[in-house]
SEZA-113900 format. One record per residue: x, y, z of N, C-alpha, C in turn. Coordinates in pm, whole numbers, plus 50000, padded with zeros to 5 digits. Layout:
! residues N
XYZXYZXYZ ...
END
This chain:
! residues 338
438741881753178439991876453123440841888053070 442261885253094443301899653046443561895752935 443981905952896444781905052697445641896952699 446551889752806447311883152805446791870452777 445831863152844445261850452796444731852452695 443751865152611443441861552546444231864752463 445881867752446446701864952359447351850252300 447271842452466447791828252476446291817352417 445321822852445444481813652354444491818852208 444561826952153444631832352014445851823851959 446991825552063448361817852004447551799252031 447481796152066446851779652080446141774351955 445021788151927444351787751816444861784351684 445901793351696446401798651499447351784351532 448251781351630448651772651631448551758951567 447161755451626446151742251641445921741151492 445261753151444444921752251285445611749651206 447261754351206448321755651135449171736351134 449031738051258450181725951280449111708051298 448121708351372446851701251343447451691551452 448211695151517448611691351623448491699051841 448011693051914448241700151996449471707452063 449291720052132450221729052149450651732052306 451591733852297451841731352427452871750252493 452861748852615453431765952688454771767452576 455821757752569456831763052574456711765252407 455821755452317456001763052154455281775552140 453971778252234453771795152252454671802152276 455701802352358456451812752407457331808652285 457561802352226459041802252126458371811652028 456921806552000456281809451850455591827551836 455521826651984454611841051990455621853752048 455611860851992455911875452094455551877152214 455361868852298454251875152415455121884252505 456361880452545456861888352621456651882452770 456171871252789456201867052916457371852952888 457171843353024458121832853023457211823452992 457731809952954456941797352960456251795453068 456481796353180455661794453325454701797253317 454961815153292453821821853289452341819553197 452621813353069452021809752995451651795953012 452231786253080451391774653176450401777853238 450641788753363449581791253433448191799053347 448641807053230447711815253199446941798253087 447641789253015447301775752963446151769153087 446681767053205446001763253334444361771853320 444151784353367443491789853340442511789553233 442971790153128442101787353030441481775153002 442061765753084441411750553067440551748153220 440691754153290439941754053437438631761453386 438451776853323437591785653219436771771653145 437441761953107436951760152967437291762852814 438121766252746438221772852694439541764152603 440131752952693440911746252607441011732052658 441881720552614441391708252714442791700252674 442551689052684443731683352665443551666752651 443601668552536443011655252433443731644152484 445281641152531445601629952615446601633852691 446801625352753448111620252865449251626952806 449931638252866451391643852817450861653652679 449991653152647450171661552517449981679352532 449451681452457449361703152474448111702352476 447911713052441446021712352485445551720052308 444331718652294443841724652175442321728152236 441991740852149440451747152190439431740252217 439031741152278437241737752301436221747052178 435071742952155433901749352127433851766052191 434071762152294434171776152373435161784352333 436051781052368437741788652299437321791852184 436851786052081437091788951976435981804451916 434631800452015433621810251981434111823652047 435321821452157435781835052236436661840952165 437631831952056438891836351943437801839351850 436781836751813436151848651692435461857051723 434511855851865434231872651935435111879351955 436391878651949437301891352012438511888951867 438081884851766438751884551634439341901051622 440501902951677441011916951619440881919651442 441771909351364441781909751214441121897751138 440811903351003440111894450948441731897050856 441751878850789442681881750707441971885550573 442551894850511441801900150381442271891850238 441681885850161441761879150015443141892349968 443871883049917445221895549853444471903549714 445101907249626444831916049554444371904949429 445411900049426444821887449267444051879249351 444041876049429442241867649465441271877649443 441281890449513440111899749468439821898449308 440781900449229440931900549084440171892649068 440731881149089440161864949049439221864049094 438441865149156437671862649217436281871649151 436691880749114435671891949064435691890748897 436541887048835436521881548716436021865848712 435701858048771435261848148761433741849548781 433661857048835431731860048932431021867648820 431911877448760431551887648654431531881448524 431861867648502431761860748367430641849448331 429761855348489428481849448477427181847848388 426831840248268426101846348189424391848548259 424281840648371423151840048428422691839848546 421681839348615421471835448774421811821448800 421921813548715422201798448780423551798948751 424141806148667425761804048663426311811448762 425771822948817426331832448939426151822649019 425061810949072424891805849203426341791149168 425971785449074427201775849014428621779249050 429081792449019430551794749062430441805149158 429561806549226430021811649326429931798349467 429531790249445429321777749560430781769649511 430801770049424432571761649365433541774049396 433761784949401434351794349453434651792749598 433531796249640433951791549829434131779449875 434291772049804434811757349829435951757949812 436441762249696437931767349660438361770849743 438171782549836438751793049890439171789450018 438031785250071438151780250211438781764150228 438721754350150439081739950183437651736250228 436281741350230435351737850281434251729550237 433191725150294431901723150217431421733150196 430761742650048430241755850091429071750149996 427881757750024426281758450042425731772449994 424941776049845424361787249880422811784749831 422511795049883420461793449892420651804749721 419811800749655419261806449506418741820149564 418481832149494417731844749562416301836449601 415601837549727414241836249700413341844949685 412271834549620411011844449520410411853349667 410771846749790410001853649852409991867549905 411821867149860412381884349929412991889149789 411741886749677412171891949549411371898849529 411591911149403410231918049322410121915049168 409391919349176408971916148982410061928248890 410691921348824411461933248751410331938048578 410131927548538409381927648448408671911448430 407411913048295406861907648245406401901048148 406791894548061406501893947918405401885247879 404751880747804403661876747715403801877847571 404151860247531404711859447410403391851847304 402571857347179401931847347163402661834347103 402001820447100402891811247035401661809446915 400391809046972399311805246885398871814546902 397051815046822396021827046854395311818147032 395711806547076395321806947168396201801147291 397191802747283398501798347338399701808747389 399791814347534400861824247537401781817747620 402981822947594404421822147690404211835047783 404561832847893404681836848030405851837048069 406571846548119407801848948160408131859648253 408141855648402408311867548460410281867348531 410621878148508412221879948544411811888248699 412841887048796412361892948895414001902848910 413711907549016415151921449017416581910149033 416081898549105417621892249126417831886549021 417261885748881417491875048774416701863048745 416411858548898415461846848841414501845748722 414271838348666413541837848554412321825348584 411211824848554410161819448611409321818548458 409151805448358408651803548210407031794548231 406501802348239405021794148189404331794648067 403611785648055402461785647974400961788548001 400721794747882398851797347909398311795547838 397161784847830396131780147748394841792347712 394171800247627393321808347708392201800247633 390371807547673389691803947594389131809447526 389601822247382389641827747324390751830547202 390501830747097392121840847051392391848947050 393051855547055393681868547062394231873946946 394621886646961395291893446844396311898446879 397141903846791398301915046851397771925746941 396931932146925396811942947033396201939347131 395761925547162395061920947266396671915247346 397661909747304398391895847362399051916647442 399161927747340400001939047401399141945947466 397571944047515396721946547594397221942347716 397221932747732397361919247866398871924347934 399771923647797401731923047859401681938347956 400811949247904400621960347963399921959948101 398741953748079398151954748225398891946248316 399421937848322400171931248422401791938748448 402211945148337403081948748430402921961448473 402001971448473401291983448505400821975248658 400811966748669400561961248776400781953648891 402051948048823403211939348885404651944648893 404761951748791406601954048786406921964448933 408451959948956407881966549073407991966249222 406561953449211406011950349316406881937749376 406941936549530407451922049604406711913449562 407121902449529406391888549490405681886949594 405841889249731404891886949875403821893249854 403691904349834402321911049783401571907449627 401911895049591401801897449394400501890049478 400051877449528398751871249490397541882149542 397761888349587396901895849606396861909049485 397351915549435397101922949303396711912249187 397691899249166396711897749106395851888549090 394541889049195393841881749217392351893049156 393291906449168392041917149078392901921348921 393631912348907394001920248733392511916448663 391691905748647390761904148565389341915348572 389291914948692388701930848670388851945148646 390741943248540390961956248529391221954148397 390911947348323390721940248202389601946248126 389561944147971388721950347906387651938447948 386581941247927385181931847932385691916347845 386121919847724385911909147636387271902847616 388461910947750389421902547763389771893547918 388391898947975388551891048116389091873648143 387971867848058387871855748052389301848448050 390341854147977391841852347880392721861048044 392181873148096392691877348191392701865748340 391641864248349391541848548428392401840248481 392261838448323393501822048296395161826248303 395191841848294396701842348268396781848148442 395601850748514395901855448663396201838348746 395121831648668395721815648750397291811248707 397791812848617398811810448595400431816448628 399791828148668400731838548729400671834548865 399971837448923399521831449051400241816649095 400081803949016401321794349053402841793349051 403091811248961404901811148916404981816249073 404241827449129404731832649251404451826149386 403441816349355402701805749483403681792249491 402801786049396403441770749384405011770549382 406271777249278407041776149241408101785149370 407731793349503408491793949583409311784549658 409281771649618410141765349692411801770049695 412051768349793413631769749773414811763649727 415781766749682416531758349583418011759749647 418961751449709420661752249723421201747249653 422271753949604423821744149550424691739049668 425441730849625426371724549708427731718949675 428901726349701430091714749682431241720449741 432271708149741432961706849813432741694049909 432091689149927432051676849982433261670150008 434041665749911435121660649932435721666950034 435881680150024436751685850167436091682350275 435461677950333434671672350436435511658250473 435371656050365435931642750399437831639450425 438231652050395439761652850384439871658150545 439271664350594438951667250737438531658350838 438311643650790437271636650888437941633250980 439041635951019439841629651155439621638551244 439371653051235438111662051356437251665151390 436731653751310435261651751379435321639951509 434451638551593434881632051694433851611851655 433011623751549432441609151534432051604651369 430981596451322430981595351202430911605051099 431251605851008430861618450906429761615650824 429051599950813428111601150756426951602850775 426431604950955425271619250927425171632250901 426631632750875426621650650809426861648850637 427261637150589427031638150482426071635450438 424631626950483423261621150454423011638950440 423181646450584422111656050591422531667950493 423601666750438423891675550296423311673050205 422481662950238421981657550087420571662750089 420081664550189418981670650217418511688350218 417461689950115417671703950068417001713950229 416131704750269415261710250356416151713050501 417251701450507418531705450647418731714750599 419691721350492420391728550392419631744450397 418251743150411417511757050414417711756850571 417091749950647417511752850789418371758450839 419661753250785421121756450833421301766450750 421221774850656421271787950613419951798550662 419091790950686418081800450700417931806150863 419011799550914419131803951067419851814651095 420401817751002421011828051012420521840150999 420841852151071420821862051084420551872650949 419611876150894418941884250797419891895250798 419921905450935420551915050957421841917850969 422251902750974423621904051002424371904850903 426271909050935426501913150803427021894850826 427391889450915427871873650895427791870651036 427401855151059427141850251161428091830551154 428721831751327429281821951296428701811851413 428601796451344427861788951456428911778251474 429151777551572429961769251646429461754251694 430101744851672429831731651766428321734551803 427521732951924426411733251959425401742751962 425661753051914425431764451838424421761851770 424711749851634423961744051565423141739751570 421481743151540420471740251587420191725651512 421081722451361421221712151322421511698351383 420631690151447421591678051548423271673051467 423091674151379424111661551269425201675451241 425261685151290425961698351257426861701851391 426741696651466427011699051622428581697751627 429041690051571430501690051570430991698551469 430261708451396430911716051299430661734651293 431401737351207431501754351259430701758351101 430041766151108429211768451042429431784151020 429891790350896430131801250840429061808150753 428081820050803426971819850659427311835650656 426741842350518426641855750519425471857850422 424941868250476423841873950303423911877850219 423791878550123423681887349988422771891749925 422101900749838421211904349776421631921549704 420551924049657421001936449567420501949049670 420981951549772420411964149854419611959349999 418891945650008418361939350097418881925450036 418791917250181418781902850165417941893250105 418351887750013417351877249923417991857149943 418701858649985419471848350012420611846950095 420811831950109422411833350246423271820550138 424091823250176425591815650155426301811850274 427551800550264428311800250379428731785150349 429691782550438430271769050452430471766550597 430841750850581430351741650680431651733450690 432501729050831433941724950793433651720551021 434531716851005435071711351101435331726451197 434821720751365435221736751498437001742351439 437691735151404439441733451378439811738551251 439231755951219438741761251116439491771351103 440421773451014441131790250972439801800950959 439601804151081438421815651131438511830551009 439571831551047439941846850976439701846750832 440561837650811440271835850620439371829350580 438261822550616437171816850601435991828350567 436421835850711435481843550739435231856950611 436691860450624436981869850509436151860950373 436771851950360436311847950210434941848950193 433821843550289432591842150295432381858850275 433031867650341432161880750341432531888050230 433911886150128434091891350025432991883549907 433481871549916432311863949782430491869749821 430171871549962428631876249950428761891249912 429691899749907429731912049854429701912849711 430541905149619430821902249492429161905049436 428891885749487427311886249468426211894349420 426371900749569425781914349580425941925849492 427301924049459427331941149326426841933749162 426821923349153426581916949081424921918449008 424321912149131423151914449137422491924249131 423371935549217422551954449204422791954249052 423851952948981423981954348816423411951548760 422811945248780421961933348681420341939448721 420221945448808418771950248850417671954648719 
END
């Protein structure tokens, strides 16, 4: 295909999005620079719908993208439109007034909902592509400790430990030492295995108490990996529902579902800096009519994905931009906080 069509599908595109109407040769040639005639841009219109690439929803009307068209207008995306200067602002003063990890994940999922008109979706850091930042061990009783492990992304993880002994002060600062001489540090993927030997690195007469606080450690990094998403924007889903071709309420059931929700972020590309899934793309059945925007974030490596979910009939550029500035934010966020 020459630069010329793929100028006349780019013009169809921004068109389609803008006006929500189909487009036809002669408002390209009024609307675009191309430098050719209306004819010409029929036949190159012709073309692109013989390709695939555009169609023509009824009798007499213009034509608007296909699935296809649309995945060929963001492979050959010359510009991303960039967030202006007071959205950067805004945007970085709002993320930065986070007092916590659940308030960073809170406004940053109401952020890209904002931004885009979208449904946007983000995955919590997981424990699984986390490390131990530190450890604490609080006594409450002589036989009762608080457990608290913080990991590098913030998460915070609060247990309790029963032991069967009491302890003293230099015993409860015995224990807070050997575990994190032993954990801090370390990937949570490797923790059940270190500490499945902390009790044999324990004094003799604190094993027993070492034990009970290795079983209990052991369920913050085992049991408690499940994964966790926010979600909103919903409503914009529904302000969109006239491009979808069919009901919207198996895509709204399957929002409701945390386990679709990890799927559909977790398909995405680790390595990538952003990945976009198109119409059938979607390995999601109930997602198939929708364009699917995700990117990663984390503090230096990926610990989580973000992204939104909107209708194929999608402002590509500024979507795209927004998704890849807010997972950057994130990201410096999180290295800070390390």
């Amino acid at each position: 295909m020459d630069d010329r069509k793929l100028e006349v599908l780019r013009a169809i595109v921004e068109d389609y999005v803008a006006t929500q109407e189909p487009v036809g040769s002669k408002a390209v040639s009024q609307r675009h620079a191309l430098g050719v005639s209306a004819a010409t841009v029929r036949n190159d219109m012709a073309y692109l719908e013989e390709a695939g690439y555009i169609q023509q929803p009824h009798t007499s009307a213009g034509r608007i993208p296909t699935a296809k068209g649309y995945r060929l207008f963001v492979d050959r995306l010359g510009k991303i439109k960039p967030l202006s200067a007071a959205e950067r602002r805004a945007v970085h003063r709002f993320l930065s007034e986070a007092i916590d990890l659940d308030d960073v994940v809170t406004r940053t999922v109401r952020l890209l909902a904002q931004l885009t008109h979208q449904v946007a979706v983000v995955q919590y850091p997981s424990l699984n592509r986390s490390s131990v930042r530190h450890l604490e061990l609080v006594s409450l009783t002589p036989t009762r400790l608080m457990l608290v492990m913080i990991t590098d992304t913030g998460r915070v993880e609060q247990r309790y430990v029963e032991v069967p002994s009491e302890l003293t002060e230099d015993d409860v600062l015995d224990l807070r030492r050997l575990v994190n001489e032993q954990l801090q540090g370390k990937a949570l993927a490797d923790a059940p295995r270190i500490i499945a030997g902390l009790a044999g690195l324990a004094r003799p007469e604190l094993r027993a108490t070492a034990s009970a606080l290795a079983r209990v450690l052991l369920e913050s990094v085992v049991a408690r990996t499940e994964e966790r998403v926010a979600v909103a924007g919903a409503a914009n889903l529904t302000r969109n529902g006239n491009f979808f071709a069919g009901s919207l309420r198996p895509i709204l059931e399957a929002l409701e579902e945390e386990v679709v929700l990890m799927q559909l972020l977790g398909r995405a590309d680790s390595n990538a800096l952003l990945t976009v899934r198109i119409g059938d793309e979607n390995e999601v059945a109930d997602f198939r009519e929708a364009t699917v925007v995700t990117a990663g974030y984390g503090p230096g490596s990926v610990v989580g994905h973000m992204g939104v979910l909107g209708p194929t009939r999608m402002d590509y550029p500024g979507t795209i931009a927004a998704v890849r500035a807010v997972a950057r934010y994130v990201s410096e966020i999180l290295e800070q906080n390390r």
